[in-house]
N, CA and C atoms of all chains as a GROMACS GRO file, in nm:
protein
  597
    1UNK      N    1   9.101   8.963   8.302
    1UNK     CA    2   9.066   9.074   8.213
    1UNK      C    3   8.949   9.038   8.123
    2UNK      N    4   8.923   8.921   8.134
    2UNK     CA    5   8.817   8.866   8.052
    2UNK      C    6   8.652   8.953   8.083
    3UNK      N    7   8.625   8.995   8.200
    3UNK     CA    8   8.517   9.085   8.231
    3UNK      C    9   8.487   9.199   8.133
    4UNK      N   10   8.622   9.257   8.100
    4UNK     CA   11   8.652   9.377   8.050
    4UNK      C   12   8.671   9.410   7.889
    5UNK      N   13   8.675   9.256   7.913
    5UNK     CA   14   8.698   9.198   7.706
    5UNK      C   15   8.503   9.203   7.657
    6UNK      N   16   8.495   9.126   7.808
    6UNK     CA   17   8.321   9.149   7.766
    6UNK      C   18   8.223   9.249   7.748
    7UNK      N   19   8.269   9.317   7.858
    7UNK     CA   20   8.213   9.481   7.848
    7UNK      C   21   8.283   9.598   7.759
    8UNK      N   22   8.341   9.549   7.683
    8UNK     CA   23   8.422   9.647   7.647
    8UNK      C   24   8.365   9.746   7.534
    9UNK      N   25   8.197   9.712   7.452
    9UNK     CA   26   8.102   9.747   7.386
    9UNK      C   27   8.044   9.871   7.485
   10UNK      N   28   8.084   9.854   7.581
   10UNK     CA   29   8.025   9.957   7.670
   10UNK      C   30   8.079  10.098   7.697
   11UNK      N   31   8.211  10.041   7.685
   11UNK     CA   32   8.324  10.149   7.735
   11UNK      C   33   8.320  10.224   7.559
   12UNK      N   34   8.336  10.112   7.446
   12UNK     CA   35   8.297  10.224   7.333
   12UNK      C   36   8.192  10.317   7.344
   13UNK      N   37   8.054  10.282   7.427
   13UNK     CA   38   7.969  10.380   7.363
   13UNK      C   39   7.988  10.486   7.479
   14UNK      N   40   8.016  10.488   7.572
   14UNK     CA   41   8.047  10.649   7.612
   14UNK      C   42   8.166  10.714   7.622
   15UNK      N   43   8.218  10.649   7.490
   15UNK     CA   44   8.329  10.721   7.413
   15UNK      C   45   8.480  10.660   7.510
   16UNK      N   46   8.471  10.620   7.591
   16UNK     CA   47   8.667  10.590   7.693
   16UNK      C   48   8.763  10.474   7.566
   17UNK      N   49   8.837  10.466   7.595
   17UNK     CA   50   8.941  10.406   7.532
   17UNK      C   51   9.026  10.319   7.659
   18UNK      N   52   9.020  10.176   7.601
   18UNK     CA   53   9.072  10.050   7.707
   18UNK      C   54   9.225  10.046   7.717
   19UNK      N   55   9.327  10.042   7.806
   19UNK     CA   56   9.453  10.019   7.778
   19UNK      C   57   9.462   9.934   7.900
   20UNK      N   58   9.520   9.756   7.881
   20UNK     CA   59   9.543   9.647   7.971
   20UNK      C   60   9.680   9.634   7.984
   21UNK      N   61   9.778   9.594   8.070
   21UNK     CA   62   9.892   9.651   8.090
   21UNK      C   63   9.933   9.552   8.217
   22UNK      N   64  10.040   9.442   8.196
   22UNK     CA   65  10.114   9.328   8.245
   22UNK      C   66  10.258   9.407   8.242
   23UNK      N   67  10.359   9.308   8.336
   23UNK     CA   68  10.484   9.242   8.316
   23UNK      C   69  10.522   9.173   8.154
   24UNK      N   70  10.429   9.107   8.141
   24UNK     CA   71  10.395   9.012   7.999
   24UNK      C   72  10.460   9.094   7.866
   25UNK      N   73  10.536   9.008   7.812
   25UNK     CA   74  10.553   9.059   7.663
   25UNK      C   75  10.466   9.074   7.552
   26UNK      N   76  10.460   9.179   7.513
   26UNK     CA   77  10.360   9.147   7.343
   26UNK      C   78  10.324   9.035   7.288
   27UNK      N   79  10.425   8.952   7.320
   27UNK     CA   80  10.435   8.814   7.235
   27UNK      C   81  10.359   8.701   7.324
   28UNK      N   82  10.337   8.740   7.444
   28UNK     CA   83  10.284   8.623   7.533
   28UNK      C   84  10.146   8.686   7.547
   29UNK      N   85  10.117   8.883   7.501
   29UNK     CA   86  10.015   8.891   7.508
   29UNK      C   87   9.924   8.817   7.354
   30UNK      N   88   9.985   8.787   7.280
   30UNK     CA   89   9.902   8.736   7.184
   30UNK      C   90   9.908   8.605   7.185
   31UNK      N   91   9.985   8.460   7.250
   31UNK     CA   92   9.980   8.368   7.301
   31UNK      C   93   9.854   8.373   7.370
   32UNK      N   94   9.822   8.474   7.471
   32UNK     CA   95   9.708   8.406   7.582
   32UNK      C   96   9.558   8.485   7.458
   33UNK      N   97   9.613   8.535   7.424
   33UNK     CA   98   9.442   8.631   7.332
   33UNK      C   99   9.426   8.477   7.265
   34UNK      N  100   9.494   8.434   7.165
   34UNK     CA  101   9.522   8.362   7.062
   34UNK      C  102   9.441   8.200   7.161
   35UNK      N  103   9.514   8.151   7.270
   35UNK     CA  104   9.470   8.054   7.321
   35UNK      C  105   9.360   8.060   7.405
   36UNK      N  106   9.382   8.161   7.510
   36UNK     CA  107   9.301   8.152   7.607
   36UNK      C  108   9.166   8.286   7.582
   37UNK      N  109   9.192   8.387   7.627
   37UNK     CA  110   9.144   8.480   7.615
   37UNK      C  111   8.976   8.501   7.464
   38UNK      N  112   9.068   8.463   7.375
   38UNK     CA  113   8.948   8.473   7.235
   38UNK      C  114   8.885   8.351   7.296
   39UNK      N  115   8.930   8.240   7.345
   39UNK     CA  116   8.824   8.103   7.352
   39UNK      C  117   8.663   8.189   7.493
   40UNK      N  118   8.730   8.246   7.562
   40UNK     CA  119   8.622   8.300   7.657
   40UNK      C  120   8.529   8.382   7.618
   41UNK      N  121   8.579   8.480   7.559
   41UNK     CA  122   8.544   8.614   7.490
   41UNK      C  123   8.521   8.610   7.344
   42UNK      N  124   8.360   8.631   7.289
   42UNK     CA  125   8.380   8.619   7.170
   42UNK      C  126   8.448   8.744   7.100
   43UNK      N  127   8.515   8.738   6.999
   43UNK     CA  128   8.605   8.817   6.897
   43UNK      C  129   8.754   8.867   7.058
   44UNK      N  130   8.773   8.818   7.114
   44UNK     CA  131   8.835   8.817   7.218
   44UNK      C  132   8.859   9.023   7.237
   45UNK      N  133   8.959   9.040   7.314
   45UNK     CA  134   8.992   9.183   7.366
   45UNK      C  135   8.987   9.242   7.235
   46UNK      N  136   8.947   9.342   7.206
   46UNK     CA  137   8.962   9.453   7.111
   46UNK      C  138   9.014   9.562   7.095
   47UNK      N  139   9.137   9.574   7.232
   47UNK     CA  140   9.178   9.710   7.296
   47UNK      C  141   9.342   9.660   7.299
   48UNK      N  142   9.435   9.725   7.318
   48UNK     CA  143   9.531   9.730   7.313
   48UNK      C  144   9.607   9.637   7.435
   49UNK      N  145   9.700   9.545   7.434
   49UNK     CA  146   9.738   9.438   7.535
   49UNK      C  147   9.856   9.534   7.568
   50UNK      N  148   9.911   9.631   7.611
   50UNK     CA  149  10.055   9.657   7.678
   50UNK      C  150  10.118   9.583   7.752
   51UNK      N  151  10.266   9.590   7.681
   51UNK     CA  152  10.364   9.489   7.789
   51UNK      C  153  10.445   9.573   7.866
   52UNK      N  154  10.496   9.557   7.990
   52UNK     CA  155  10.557   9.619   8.111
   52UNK      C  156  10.666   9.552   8.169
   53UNK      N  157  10.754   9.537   8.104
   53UNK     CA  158  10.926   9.423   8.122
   53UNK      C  159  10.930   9.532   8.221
   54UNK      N  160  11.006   9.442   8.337
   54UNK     CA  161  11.023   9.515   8.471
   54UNK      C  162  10.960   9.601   8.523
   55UNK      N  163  10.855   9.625   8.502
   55UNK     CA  164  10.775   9.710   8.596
   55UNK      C  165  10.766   9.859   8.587
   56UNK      N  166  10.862   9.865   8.462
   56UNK     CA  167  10.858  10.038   8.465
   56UNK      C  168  10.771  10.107   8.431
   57UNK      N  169  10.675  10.096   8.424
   57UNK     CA  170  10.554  10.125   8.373
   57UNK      C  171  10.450  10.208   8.547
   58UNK      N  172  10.430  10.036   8.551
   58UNK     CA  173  10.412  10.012   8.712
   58UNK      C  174  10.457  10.056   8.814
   59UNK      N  175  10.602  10.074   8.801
   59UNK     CA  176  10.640  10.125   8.913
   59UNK      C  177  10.592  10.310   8.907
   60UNK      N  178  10.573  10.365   8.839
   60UNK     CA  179  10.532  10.516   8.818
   60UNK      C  180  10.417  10.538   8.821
   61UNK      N  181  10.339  10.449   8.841
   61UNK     CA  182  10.211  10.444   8.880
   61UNK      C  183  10.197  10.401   9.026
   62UNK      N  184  10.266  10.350   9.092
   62UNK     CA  185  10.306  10.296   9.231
   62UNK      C  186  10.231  10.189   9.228
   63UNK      N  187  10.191  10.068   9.135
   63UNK     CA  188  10.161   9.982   9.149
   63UNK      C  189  10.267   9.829   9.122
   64UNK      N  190  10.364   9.876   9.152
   64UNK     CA  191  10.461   9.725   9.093
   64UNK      C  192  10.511   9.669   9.239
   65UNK      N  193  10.487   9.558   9.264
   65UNK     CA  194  10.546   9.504   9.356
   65UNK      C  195  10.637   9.433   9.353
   66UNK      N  196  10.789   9.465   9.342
   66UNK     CA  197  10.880   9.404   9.350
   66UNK      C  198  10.941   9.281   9.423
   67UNK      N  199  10.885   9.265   9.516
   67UNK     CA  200  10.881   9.115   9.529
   67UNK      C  201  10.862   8.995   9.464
   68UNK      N  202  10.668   9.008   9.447
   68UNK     CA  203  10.620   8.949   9.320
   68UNK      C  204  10.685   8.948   9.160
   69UNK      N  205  10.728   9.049   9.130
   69UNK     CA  206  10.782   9.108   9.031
   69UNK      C  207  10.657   9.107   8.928
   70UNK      N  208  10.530   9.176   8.998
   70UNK     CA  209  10.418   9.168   8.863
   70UNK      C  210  10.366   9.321   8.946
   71UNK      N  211  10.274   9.386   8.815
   71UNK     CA  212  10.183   9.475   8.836
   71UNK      C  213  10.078   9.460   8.939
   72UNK      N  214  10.024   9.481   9.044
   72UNK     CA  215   9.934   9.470   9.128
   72UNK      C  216   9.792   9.524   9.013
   73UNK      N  217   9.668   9.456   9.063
   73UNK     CA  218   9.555   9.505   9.010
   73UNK      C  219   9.508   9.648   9.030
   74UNK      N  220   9.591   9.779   8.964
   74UNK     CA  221   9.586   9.916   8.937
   74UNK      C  222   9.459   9.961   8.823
   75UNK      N  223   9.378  10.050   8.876
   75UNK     CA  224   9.328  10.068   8.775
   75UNK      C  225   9.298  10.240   8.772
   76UNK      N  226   9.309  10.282   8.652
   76UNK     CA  227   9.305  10.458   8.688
   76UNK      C  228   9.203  10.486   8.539
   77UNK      N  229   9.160  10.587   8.592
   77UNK     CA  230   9.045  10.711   8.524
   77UNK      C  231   9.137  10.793   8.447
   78UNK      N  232   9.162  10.794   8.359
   78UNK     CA  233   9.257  10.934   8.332
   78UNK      C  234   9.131  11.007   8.215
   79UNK      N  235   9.131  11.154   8.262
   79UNK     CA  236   9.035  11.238   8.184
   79UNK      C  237   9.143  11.270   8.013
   80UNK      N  238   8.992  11.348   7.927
   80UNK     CA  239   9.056  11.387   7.822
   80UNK      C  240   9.160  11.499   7.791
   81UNK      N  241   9.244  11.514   7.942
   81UNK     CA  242   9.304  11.668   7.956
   81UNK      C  243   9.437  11.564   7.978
   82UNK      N  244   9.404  11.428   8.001
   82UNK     CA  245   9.523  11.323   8.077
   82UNK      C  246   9.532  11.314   8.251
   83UNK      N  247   9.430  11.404   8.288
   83UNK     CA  248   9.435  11.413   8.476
   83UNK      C  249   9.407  11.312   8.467
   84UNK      N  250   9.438  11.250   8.631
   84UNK     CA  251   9.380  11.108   8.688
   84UNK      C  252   9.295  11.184   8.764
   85UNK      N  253   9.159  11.066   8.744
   85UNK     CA  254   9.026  11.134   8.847
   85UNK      C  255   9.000  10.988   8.929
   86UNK      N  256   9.038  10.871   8.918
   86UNK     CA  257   9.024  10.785   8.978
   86UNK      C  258   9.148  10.681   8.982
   87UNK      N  259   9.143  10.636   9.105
   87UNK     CA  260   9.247  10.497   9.154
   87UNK      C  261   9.146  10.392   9.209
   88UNK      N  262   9.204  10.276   9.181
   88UNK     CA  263   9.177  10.178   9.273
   88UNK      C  264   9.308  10.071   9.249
   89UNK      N  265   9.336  10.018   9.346
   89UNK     CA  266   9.414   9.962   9.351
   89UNK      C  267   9.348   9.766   9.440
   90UNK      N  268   9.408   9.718   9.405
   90UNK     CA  269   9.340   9.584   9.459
   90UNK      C  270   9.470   9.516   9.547
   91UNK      N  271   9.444   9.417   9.599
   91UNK     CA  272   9.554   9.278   9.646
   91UNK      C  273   9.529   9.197   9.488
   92UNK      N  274   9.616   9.105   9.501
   92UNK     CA  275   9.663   9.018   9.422
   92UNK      C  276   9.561   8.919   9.425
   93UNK      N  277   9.474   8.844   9.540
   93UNK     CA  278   9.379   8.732   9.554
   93UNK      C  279   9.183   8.795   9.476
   94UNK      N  280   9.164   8.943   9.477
   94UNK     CA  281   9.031   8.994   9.459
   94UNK      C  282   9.040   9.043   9.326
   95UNK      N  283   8.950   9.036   9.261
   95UNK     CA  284   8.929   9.060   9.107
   95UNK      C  285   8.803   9.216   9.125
   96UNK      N  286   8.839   9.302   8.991
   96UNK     CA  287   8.795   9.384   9.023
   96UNK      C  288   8.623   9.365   8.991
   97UNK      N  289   8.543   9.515   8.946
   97UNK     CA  290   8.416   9.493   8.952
   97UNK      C  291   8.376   9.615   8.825
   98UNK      N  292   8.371   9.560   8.711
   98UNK     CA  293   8.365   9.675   8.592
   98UNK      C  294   8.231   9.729   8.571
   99UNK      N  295   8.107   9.676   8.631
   99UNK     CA  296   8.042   9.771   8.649
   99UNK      C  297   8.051   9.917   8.769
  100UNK      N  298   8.094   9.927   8.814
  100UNK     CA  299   8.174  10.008   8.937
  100UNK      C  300   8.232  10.086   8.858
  101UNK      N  301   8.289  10.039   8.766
  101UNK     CA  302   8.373  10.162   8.693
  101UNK      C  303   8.297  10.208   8.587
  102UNK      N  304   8.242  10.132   8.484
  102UNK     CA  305   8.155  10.209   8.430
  102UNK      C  306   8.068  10.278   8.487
  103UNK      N  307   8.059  10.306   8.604
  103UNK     CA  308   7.945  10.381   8.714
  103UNK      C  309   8.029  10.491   8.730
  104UNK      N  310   8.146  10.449   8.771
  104UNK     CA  311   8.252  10.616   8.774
  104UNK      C  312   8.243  10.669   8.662
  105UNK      N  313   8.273  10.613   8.558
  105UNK     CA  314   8.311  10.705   8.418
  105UNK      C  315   8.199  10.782   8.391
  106UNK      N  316   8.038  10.737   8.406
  106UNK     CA  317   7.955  10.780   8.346
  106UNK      C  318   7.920  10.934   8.460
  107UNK      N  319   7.944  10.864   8.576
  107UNK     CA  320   7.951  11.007   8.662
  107UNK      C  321   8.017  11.089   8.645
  108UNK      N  322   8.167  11.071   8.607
  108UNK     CA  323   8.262  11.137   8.605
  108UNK      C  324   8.239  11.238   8.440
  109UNK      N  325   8.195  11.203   8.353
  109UNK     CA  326   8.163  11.231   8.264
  109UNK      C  327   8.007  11.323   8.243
  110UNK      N  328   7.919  11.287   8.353
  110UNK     CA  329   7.790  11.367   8.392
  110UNK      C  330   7.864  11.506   8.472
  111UNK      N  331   7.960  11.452   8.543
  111UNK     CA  332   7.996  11.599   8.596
  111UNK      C  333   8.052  11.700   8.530
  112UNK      N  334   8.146  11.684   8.417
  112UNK     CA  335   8.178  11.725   8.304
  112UNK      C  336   8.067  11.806   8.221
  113UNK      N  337   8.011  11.735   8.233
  113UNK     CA  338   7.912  11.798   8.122
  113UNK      C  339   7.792  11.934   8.210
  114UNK      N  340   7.781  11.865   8.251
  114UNK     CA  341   7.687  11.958   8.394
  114UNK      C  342   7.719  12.036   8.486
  115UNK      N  343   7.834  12.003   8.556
  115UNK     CA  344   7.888  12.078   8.659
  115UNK      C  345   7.827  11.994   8.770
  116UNK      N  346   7.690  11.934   8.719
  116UNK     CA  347   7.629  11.886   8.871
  116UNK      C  348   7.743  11.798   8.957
  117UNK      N  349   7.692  11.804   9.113
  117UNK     CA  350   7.808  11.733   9.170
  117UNK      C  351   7.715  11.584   9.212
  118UNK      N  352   7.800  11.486   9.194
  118UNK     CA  353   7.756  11.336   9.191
  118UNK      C  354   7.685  11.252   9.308
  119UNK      N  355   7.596  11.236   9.371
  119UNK     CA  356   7.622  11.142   9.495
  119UNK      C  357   7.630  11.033   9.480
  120UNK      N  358   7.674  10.955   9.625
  120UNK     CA  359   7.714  10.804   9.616
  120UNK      C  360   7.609  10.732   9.570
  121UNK      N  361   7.682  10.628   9.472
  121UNK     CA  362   7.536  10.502   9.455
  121UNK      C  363   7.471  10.564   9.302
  122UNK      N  364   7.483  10.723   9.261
  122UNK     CA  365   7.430  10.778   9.116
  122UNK      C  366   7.441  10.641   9.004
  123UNK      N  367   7.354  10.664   8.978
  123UNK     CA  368   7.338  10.576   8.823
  123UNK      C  369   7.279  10.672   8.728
  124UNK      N  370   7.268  10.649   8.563
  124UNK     CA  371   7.194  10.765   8.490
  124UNK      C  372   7.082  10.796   8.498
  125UNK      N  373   7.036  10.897   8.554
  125UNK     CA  374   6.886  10.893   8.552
  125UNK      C  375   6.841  10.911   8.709
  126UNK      N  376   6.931  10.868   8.777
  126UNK     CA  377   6.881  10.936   8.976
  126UNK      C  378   6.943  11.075   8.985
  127UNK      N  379   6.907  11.132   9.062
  127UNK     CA  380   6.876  11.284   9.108
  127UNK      C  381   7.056  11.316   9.136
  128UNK      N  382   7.124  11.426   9.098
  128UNK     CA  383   7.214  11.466   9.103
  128UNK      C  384   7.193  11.546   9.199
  129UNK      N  385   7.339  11.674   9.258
  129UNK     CA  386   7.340  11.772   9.328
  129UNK      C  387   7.368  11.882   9.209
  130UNK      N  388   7.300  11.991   9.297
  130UNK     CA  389   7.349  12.122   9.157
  130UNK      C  390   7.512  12.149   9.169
  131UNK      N  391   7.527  12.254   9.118
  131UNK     CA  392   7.716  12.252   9.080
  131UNK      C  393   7.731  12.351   9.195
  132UNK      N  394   7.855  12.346   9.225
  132UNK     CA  395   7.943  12.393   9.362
  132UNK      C  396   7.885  12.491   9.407
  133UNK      N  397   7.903  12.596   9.307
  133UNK     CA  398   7.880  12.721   9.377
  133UNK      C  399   7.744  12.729   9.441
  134UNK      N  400   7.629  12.664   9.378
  134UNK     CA  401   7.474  12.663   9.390
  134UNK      C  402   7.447  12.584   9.547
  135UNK      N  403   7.552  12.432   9.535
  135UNK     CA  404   7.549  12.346   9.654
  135UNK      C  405   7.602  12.400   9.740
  136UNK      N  406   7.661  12.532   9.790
  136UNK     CA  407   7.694  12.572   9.897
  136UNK      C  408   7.599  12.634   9.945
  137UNK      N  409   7.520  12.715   9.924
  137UNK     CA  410   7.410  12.752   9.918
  137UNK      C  411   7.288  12.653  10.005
  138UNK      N  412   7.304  12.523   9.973
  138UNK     CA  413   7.229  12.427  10.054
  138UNK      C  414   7.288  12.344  10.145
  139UNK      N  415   7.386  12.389  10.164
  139UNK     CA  416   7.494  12.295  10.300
  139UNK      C  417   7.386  12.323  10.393
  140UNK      N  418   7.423  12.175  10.451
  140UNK     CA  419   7.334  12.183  10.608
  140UNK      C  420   7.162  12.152  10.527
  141UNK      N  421   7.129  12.188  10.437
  141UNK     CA  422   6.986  12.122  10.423
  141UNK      C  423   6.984  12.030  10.291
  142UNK      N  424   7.112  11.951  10.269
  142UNK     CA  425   7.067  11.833  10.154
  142UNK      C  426   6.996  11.736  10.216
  143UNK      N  427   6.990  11.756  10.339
  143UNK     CA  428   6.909  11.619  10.348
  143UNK      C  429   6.753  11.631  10.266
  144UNK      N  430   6.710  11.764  10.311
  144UNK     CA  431   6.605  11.812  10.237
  144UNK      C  432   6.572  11.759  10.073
  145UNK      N  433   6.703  11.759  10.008
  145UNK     CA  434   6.665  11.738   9.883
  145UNK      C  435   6.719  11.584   9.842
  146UNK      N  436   6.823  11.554   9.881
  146UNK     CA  437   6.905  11.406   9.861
  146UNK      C  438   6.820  11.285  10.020
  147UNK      N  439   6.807  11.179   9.926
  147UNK     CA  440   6.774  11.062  10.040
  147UNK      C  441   6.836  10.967  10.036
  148UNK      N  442   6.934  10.917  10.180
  148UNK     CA  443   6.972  10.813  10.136
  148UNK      C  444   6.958  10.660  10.073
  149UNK      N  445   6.806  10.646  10.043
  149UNK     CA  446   6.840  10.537   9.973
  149UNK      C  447   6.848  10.554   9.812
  150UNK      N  448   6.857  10.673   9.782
  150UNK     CA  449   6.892  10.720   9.644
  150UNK      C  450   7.031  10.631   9.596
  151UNK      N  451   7.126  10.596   9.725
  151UNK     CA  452   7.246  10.538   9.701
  151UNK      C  453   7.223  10.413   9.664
  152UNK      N  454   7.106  10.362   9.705
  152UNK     CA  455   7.072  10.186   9.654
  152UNK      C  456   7.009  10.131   9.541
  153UNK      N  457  10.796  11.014   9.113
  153UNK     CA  458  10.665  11.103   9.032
  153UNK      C  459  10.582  11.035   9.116
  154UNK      N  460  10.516  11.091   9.171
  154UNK     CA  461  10.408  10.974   9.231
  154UNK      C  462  10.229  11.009   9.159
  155UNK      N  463  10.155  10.941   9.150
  155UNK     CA  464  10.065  10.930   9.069
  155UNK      C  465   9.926  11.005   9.215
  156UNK      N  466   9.917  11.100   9.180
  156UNK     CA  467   9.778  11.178   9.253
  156UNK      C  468   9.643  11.219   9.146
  157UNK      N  469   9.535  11.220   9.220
  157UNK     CA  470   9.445  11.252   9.168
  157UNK      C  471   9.439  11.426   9.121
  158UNK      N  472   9.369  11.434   8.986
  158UNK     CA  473   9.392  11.589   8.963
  158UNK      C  474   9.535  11.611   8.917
  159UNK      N  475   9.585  11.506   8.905
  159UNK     CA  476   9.753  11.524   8.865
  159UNK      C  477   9.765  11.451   8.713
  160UNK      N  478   9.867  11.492   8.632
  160UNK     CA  479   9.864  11.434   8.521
  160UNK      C  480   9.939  11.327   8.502
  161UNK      N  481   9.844  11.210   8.465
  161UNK     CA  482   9.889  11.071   8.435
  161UNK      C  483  10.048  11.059   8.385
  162UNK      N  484  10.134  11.014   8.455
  162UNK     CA  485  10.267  10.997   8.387
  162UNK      C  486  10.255  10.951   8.250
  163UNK      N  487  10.351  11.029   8.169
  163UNK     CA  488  10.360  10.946   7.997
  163UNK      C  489  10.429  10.875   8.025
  164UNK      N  490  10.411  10.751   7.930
  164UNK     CA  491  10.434  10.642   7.906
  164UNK      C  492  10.422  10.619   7.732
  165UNK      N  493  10.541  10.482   7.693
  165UNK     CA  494  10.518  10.424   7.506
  165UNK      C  495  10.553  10.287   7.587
  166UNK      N  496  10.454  10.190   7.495
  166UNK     CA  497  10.467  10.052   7.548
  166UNK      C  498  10.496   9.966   7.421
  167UNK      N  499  10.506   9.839   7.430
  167UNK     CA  500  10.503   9.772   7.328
  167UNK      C  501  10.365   9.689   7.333
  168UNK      N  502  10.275   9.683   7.253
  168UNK     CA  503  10.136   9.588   7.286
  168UNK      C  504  10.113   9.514   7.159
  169UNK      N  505  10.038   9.416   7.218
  169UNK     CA  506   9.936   9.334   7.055
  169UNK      C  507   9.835   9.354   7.114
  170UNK      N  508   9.762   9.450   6.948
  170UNK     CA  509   9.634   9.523   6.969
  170UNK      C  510   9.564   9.411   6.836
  171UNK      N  511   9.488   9.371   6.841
  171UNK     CA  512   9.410   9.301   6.690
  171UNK      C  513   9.504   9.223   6.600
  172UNK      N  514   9.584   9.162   6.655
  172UNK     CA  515   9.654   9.056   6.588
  172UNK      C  516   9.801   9.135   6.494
  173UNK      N  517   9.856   9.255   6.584
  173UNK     CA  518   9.923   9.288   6.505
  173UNK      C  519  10.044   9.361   6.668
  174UNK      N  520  10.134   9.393   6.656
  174UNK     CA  521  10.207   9.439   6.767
  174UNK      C  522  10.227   9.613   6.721
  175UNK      N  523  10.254   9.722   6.846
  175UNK     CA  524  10.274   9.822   6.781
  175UNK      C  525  10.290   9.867   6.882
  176UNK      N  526  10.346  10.027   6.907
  176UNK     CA  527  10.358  10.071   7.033
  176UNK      C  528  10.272  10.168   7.031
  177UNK      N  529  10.191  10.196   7.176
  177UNK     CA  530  10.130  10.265   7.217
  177UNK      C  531  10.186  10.367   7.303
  178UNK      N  532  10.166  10.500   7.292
  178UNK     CA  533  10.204  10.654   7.343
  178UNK      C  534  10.053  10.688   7.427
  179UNK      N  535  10.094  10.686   7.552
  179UNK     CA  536   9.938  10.729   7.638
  179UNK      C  537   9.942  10.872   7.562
  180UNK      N  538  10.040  10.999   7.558
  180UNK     CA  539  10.030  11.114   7.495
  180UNK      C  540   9.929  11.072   7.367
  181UNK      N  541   9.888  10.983   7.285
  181UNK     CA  542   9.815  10.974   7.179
  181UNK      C  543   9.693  10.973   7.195
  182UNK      N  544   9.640  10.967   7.282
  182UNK     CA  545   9.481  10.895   7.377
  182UNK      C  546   9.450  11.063   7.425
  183UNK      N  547   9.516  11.203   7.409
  183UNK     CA  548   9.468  11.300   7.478
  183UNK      C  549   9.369  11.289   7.410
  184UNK      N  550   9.281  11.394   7.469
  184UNK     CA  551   9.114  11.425   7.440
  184UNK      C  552   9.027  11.315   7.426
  185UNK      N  553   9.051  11.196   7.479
  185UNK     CA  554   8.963  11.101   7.519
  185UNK      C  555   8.972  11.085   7.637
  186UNK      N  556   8.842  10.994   7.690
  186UNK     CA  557   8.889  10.935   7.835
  186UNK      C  558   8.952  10.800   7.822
  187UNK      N  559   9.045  10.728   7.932
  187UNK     CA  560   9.119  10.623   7.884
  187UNK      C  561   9.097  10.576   8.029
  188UNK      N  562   9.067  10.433   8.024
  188UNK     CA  563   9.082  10.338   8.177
  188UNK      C  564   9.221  10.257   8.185
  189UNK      N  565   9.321  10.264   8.196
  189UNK     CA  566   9.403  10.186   8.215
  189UNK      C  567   9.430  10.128   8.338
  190UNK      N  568   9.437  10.003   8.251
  190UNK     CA  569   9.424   9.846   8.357
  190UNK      C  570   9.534   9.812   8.376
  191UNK      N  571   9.588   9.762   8.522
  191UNK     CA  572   9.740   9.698   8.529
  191UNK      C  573   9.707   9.574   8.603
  192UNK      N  574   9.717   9.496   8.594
  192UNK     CA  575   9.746   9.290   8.625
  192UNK      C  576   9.836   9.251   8.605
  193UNK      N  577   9.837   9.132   8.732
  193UNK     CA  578   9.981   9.092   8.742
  193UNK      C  579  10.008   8.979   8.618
  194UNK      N  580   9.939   8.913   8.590
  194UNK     CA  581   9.965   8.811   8.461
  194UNK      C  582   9.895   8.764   8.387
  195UNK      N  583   9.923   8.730   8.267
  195UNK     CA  584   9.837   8.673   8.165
  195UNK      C  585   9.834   8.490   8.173
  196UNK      N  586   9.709   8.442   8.120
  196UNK     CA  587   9.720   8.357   8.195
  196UNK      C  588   9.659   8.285   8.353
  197UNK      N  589   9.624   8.392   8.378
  197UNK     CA  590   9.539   8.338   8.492
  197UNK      C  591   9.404   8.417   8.522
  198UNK      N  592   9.353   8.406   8.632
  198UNK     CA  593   9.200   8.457   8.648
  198UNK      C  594   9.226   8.632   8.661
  199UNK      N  595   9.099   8.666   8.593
  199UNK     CA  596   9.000   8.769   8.620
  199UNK      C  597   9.069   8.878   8.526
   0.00000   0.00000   0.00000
C-alpha cells in the first residue's frame, strides 16, 4: 500500500477519498504505519487503515478468500451517488498499478462532467469521443476521427 | 449481494486507525465524493 501512501497528494487533488482495508486489526494497523509503513512513506498513509476480522467486509465484495483467510487485492471506483464504476481484482503474487487508476478516476470523472465518452489509453488533454447520443451518429466512421495510437 | 458495476457499493462501518487515532468509518459517510477502496491481504508485507 505504500504506492498509494505516496500518491495519495494526488487522489486529494481531484477531490476521491482513500479507504485501505485488511483482515488486520486497527491495532496492528497502527503497529505497521507506526513501524513500517511511516519509515517508507514520508508523514506515512493519511487515509483511513480499515480492519476486516473475518472477512466480512470482503466477503460482500467477493473478494475474501477463505482458504487464505485474507482479502485478495480488490480494488473498486465507487462514484459520488455510491455506484461502483470500476473493479479490479488481482492474485495474491502481482501488486497493483496506481497510476492506472488515477487514469480511471480522472476519466471517469471527465465523463461526468462532459458526457464525452472516453477512449482507451485517454489521459487529460488527448481527444475524447462526443456523448452517446452524438457518437451514434458516427458509428462505423470513428476511425475517421479517433487513431489508434491516441491509446499510447 | 454480489458487487456489479452500476450497482450500489454494499454499506459497510469498520473499525480503522486513521492519523494516529482509531475510529469507525461508515462508507454511507463518503456519499457525494468519489472513494477508491483498497482491499489487501496483509499488513506487513509488500506492495
Amino acid at each position: 500500500m505504500a504506492a498509494v501512501a505516496v500518491k495519495y497528494p494526488a487522489f486529494l487533488e481531484i477531490g476521491a477519498e482513500v479507504l485501505t482495508i485488511s483482515v488486520d486489526s486497527a491495532a496492528t494497523h497502527r503497529d505497521w504505519h507506526e513501524r513500517e509503513l511511516s519509515r517508507m512513506v514520508p508523514g506515512g498513509a493519511r487515509y483511513p487503515m480499515l480492519s476486516d476480522p473475518g472477512g466480512k467486509i470482503g466477503t460482500q465484495y467477493g473478494v475474501y478468500d477463505p482458504e487464505k483467510r485474507v482479502d485478495l487485492r480488490g480494488r473498486f471506483i465507487i462514484d459520488p451517488e455510491g455506484v461502483i464504476q470500476a473493479i479490479e481484482i488481482l492474485g495474491i503474487p502481482v501488486g497493483r498499478d496506481v497510476s492506472e487508476l488515477l487514469r480511471e478516476l480522472r476519466a471517469f470523472q471527465q465523463h461526468r462532467k462532459t458526457g464525452e465518452l472516453i477512449p482507451c489509453g485517454w489521459q487529460p488533454g488527448k481527444p475524447t469521443l462526443p456523448e452517446e447520443e452524438a457518437a451514434k451518429k458516427i458509428a462505423g466512421k470513428i476511425w475517421e476521427v479517433w487513431k489508434p495510437k491516441n491509446a499510447f | 449481494m454480489t458487487v456489479q458495476i452500476g450497482k450500489q457499493a454494499p454499506d459497510f462501518s469498520a473499525e480503522a486507525y486513521h492519523q494516529g487515532t482509531m475510529k469507525t468509518i461508515l462508507l454511507a459517510d463518503y456519499r457525494g465524493k468519489w472513494v477508491v477502496l483498497f482491499f489487501y491481504p496483509a499488513d506487513f508485507t509488500y506492495v
